[in-house]
Every structure is written in structure tokens, then in C-alpha cells.
DSSP file (Angstrom, degrees, kcal/mol; ACC not computed):
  #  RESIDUE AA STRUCTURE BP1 BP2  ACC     N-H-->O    O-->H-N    N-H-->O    O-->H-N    TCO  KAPPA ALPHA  PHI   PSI    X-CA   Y-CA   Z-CA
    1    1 A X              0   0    0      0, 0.0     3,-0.0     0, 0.0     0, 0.0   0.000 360.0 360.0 360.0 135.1  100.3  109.2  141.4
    2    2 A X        -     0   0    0      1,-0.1     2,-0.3     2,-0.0     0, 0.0  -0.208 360.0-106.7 -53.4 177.8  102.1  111.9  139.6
    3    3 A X        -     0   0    0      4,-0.0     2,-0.6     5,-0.0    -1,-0.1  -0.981  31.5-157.2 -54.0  85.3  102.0  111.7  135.7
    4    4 A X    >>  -     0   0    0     -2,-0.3     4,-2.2     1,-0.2     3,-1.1  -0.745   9.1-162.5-106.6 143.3  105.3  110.5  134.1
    5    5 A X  H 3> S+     0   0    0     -2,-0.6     4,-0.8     1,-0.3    -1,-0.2   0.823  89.2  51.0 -71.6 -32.9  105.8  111.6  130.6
    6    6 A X  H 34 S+     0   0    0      2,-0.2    -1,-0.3     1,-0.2    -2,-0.1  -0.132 101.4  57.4 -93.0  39.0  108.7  108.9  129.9
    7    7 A X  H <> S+     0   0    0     -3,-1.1     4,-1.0     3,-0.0    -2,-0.2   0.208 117.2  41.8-129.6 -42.8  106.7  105.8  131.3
    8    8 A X  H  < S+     0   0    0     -4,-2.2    -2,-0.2     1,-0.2    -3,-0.1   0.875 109.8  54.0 -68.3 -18.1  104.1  107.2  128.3
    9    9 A X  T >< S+     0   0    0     -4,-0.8     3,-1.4     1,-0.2    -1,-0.2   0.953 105.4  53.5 -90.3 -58.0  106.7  107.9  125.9
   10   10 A X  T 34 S+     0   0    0      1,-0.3    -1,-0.2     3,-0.0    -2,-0.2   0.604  99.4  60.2 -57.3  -3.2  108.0  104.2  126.2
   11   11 A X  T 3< S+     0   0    0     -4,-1.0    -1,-0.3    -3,-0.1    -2,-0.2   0.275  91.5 117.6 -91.0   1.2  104.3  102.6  125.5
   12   12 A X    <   -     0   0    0     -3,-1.4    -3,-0.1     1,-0.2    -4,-0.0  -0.506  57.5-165.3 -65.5 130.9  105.1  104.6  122.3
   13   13 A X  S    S+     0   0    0     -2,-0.1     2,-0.4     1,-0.0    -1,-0.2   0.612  82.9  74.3 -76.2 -12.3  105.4  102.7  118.7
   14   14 A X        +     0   0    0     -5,-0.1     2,-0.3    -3,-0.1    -1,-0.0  -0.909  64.6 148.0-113.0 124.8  106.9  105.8  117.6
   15   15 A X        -     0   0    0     -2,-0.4     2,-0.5     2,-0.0    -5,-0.0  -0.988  22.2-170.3-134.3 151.7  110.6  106.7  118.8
   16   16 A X        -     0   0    0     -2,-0.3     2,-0.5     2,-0.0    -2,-0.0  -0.995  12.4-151.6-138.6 156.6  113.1  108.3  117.5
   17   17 A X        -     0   0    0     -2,-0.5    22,-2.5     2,-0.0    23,-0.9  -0.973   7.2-168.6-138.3 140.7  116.7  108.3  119.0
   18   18 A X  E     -A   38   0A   0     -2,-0.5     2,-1.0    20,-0.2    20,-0.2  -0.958  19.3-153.6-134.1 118.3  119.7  110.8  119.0
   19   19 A X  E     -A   37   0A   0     18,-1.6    18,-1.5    -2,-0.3     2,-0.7  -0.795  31.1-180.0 -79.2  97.2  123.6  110.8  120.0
   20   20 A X  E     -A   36   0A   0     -2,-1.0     2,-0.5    16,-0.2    16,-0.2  -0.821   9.0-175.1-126.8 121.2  124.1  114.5  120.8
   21   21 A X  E     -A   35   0A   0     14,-2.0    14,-2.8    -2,-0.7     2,-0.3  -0.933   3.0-170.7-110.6 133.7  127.6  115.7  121.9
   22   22 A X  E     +A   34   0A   0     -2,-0.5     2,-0.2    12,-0.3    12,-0.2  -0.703  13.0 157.8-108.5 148.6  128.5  119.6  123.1
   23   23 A X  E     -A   33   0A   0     10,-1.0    10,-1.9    -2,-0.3     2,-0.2  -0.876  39.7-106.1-174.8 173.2  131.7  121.1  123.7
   24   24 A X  E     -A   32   0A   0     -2,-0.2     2,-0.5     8,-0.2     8,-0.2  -0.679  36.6-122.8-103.3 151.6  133.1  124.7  123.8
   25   25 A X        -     0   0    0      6,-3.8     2,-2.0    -2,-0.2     5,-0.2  -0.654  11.6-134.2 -64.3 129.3  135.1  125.6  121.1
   26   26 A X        +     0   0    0     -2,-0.5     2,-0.2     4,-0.1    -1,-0.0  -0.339  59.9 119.4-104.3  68.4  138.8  126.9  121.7
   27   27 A X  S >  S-     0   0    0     -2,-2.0     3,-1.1     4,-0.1    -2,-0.0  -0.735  85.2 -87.9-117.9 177.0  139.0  129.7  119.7
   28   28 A X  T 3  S+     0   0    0      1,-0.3     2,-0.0    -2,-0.2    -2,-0.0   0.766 124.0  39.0 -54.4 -31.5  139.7  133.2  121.0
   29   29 A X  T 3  S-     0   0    0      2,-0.0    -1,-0.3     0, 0.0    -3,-0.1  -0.449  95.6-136.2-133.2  90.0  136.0  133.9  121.7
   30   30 A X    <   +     0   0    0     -3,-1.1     2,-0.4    -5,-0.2    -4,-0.1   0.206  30.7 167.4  42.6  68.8  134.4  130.7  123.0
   31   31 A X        -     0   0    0     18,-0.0    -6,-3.8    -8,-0.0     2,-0.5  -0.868  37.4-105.4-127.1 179.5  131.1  129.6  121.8
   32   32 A X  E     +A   24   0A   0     -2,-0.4     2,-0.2    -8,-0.2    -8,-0.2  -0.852  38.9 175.7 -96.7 105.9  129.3  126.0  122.2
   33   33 A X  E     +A   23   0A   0    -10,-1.9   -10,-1.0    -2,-0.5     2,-0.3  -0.750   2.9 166.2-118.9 147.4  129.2  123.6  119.2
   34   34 A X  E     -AB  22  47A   0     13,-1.3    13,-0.7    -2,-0.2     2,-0.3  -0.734  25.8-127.4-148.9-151.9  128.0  120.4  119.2
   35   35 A X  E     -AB  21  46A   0    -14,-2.8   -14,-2.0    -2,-0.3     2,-0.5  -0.935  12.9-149.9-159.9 140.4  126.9  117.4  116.6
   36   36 A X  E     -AB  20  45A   0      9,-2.3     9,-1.4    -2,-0.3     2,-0.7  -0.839   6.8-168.3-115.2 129.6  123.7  115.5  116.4
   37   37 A X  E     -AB  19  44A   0    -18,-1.5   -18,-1.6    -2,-0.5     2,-0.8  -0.896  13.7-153.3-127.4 115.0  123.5  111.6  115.1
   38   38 A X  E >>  -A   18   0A   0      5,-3.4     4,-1.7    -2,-0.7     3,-0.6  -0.870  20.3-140.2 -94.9 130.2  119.9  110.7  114.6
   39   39 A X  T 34 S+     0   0    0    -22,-2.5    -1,-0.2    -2,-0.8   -21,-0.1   0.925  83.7  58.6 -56.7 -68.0  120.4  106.5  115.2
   40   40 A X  T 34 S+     0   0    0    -23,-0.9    -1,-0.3     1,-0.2   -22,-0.1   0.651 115.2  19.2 -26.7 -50.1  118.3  105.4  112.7
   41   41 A X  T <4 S-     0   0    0     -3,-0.6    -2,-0.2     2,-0.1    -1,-0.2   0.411  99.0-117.7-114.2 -17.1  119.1  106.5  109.8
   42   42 A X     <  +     0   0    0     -4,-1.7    -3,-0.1     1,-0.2    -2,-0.1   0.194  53.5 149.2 112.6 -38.5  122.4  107.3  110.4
   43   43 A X        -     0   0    0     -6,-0.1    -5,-3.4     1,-0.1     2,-0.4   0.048  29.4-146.1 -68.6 169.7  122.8  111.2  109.8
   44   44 A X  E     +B   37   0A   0     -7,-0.2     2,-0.4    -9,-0.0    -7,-0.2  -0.969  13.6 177.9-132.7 135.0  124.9  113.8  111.2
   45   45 A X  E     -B   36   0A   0     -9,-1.4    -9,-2.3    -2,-0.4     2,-0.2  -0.935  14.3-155.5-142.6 151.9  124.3  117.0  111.7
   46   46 A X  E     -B   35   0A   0     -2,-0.4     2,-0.4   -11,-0.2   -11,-0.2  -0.562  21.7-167.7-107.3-179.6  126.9  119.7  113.4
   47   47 A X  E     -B   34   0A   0    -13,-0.7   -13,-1.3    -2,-0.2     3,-0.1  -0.827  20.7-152.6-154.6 169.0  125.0  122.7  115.0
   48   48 A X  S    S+     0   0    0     -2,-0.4     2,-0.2   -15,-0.2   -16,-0.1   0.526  73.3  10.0-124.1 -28.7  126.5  125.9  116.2
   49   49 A X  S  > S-     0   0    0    -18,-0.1     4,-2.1     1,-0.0     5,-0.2  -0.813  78.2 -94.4-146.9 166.3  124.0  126.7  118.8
   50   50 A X  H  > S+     0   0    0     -2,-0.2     4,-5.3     2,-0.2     5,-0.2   0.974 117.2  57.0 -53.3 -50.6  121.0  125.6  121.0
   51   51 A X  H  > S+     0   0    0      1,-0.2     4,-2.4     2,-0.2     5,-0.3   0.914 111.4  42.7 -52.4 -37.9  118.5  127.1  118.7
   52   52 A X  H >> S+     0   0    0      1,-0.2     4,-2.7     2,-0.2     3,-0.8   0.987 109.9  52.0 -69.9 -46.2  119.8  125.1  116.0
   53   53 A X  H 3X S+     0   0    0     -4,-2.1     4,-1.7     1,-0.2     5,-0.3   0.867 113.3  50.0 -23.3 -61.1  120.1  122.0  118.0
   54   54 A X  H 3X S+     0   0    0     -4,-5.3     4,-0.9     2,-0.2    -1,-0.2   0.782 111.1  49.8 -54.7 -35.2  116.3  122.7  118.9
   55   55 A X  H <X S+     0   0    0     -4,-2.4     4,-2.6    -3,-0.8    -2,-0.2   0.745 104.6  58.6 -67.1 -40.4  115.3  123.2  115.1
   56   56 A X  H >X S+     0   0    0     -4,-2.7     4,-2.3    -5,-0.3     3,-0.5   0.998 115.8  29.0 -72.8 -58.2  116.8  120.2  114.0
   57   57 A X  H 3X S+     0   0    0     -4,-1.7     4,-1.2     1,-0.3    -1,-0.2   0.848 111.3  58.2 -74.2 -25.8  114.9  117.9  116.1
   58   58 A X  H 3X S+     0   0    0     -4,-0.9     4,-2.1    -5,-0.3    -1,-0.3   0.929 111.4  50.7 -55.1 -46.9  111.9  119.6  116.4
   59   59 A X  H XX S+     0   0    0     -4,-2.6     3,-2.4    -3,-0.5     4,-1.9   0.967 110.9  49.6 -39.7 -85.9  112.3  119.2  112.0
   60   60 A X  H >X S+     0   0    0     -4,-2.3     3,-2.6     1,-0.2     4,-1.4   0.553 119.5  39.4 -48.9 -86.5  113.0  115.0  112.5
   61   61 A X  H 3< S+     0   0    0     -4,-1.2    -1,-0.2     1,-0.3     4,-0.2   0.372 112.3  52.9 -48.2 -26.5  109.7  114.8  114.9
   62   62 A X  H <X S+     0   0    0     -3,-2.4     4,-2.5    -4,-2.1    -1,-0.3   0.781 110.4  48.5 -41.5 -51.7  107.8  116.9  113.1
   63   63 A X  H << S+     0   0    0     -3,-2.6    -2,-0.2    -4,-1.9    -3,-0.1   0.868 106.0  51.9 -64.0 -64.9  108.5  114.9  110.3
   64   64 A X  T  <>S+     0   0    0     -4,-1.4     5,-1.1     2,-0.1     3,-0.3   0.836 111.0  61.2 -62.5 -20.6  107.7  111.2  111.9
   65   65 A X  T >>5S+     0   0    0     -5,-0.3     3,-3.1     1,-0.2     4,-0.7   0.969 107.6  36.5 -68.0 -67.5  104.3  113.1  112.8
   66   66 A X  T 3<5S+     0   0    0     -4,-2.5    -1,-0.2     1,-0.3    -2,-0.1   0.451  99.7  72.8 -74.7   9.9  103.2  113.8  109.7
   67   67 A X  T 345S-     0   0    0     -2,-0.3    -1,-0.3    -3,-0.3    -2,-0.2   0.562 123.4 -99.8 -94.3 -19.4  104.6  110.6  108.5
   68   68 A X  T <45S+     0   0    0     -3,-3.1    -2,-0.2    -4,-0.3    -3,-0.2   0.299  85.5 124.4  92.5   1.3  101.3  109.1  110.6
   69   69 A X  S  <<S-     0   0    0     -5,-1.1     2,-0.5    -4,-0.7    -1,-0.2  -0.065  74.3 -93.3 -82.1-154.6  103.1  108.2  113.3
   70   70 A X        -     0   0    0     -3,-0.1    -1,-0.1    -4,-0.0     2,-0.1  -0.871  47.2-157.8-149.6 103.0  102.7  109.1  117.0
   71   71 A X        -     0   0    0     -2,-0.5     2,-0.2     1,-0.1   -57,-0.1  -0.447  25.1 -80.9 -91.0-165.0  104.9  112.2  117.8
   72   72 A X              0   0    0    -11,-0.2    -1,-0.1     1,-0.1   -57,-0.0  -0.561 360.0 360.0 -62.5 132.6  106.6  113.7  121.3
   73   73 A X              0   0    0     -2,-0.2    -1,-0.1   -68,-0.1   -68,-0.0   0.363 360.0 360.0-114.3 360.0  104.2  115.7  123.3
């Protein structure tokens, strides 16, 4: 039986959960903005891009690792 990564990820004590909405901007040259709500605590972050989008959460999970908890693999 294949491996599934989210069957492992739900035996996890450690979770963290995220609201994240995209949409294109409608300005003259088009780029993709979006906003990130980590559940838990509450914050809001806007991002401009993937990378940032990628930075931010890669930060909050980093962050619960080193906290002693269990991160994402």
C-alpha cells in the first residue's frame, strides 16, 4: 500500500492551519496577490507573490519545529 503523507500528517500533535486567498490584480499590468490567515493565532499576512507566500509559511513551520514540536516533512 502506497505511502500517504496526509493519513501521517493527521496522526500529528502538531498542526498548523491557514486560510489562503489568490486573485489577479486589476491594474494595467496584472500580477497575482493574495493574503494568508494563519487560524490560530489569528494573523494576516498579504503576499505579493508565490515566493513570498512560500517564505511565510515555511517561517510559521519552521518556527513550531523549533518550538519542540513535530513539523511538516
Amino acid at each position: 500500500m502506497a505511502n500517504n503523507p496526509m493519513r501521517n500528517l493527521s496522526r500529528s500533535s502538531a498542526r498548523q492551519v491557514f486560510i489562503v486567498k489568490l486573485w489577479r490584480s486589476a491594474r494595467a499590468k496584472p500580477a497575482w496577490l493574495g493574503q494568508v490567515q494563519h487560524i490560530p493565532s489569528g494573523q494576516i499576512v498579504h503576499v505579493r507573490s508565490a515566493k513570498e507566500l512560500f517564505a511565510y509559511l515555511r517561517r510559521q513551520i519552521e518556527t513550531e519545529t523549533s518550538d519542540g514540536a513535530r513539523g511538516l516533512r
